[in-house]
N, C-alpha and C positions, 0 to 999 in steps of 0.2 A: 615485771614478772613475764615470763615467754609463755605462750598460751598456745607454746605445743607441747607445753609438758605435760596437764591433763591428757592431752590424746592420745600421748604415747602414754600414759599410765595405765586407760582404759585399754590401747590395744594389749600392752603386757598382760594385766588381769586376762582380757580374752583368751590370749594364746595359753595362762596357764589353767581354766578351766577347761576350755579342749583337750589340754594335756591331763588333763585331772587324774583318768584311771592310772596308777602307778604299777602298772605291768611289769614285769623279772622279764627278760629277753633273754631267751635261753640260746648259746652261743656253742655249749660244748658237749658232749659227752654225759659229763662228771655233773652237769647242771642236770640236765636232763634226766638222769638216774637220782638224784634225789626229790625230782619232781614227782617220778612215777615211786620213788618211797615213801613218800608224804601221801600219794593220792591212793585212796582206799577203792576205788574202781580205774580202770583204765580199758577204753573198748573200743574200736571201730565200728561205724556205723553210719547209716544214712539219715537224716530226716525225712520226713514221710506226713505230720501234721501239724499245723499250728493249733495249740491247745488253749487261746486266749483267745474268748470272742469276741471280747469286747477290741479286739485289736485285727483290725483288717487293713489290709495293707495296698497300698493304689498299684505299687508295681507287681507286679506276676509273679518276677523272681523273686522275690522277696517272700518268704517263709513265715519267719517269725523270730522272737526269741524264745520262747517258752513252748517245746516242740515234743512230738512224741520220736523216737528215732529207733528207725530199722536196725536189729546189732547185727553187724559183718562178724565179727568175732572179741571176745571178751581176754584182754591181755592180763589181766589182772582181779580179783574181787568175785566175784558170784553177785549175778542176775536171775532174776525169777523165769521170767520168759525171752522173748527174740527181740520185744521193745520195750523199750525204757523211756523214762518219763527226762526228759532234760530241763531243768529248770535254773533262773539267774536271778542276781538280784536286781530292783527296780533303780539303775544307777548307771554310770556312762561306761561299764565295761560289759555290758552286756554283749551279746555276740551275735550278728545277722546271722540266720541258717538259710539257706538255701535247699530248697528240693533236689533230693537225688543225689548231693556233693555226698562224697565220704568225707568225713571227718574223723579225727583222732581226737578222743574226751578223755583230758584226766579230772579226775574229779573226787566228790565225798557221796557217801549212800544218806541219805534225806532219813531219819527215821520217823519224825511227823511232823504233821501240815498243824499251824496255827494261825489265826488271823493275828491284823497288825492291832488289835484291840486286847489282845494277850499280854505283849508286850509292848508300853508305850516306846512309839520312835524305833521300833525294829523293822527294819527292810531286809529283808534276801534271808541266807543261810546263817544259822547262828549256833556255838558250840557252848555246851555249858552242862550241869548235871543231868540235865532228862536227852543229855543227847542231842542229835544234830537235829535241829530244828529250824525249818523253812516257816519262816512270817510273811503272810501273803495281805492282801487285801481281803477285807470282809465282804467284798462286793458279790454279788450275784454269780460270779465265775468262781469264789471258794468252794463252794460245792462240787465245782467240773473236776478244779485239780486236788478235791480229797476222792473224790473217785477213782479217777486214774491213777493216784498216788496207793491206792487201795490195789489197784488192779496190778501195778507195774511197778518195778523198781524206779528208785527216783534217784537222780545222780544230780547236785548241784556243783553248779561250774561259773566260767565265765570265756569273756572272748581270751583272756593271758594264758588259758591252758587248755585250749581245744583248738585243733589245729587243722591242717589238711594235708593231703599228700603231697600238697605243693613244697610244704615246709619239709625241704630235703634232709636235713639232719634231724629230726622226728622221726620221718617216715623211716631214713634208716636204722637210727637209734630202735623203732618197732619192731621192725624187719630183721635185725642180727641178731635179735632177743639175748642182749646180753646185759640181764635184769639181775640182780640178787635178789 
């Protein structure tokens, strides 16, 4: 038996749980515009807070994932006020934010907050009769984000569809606004 083959088996598994989040790579145009028809908010904006206490972070630049964000302007959908609640689910596609980056968010409007005691084995956003509902932890921080979620429109997302202006063909897909 050759007893590099376990190691190469263990590195494959690794490299396919790093790869794990299965991300759409949006490439054209035509992808692009059915991204932003599928997603029921689409809006520019800054991050501004990390809304997880329980989650502090050693590096500075470092934001959070679960963040309240400044709106630069709303492409799509209706928003209550000027920030909105950004939230992900607890899983490898989550998205770093950074302070002060603009970003481009397409995403779904949250209609309510439920603990993961609601639904057994539910993590993040979930779609079904009562509507779009966010399954959170029942920890000491569900209260922070049914408040905020109270206060501010909630848009769930993830890192595959919130972008930056770096991402040239977003930014201009935004910018030419040629949306149906």
């Amino acid at each position: 038996m050759n007893n590099r083959i376990p190691g190469l088996t263990f590195l494959a598994l690794g490299v396919l749980v790093s790869l794990g989040c299965g991300c759409r790579w949006f490439e054209t145009n035509a992808q692009l515009q059915d991204l932003y028809n599928e997603s029921e908010v689409v809006l520019i904006g800054r991050p501004i807070q990390n809304v997880n206490p329980q989650k502090r972070y050693p590096n500075a630049k470092f934001l959070g994932f679960d963040v309240l964000l400044k709106v630069v302007s709303v492409e799509k959908g209706q928003v209550r006020n000027d920030t909105v609640l950004v939230i992900q689910g607890n899983d490898n596609c989550a998205r770093a934010f950074y302070p002060g980056e603009k970003v481009i968010v397409f995403g779904s409007q949250v209609s309510q907050l439920r603990t993961w005691s609601d639904a057994r084995n539910s993590i993040g956003l979930r779609f079904g009769d009562e509507g779009r509902t966010h399954y959170a932890p029942s920890d000491t921080s569900f209260a922070l984000y049914r408040r905020l979620h109270d206060r501010h429109t909630t848009i769930g997302t993830n890192q595959c569809v919130t972008f930056t202006p770096d991402d040239r063909l977003v930014a201009d897909f935004i910018r030419a606004g040629r949306r149906r």
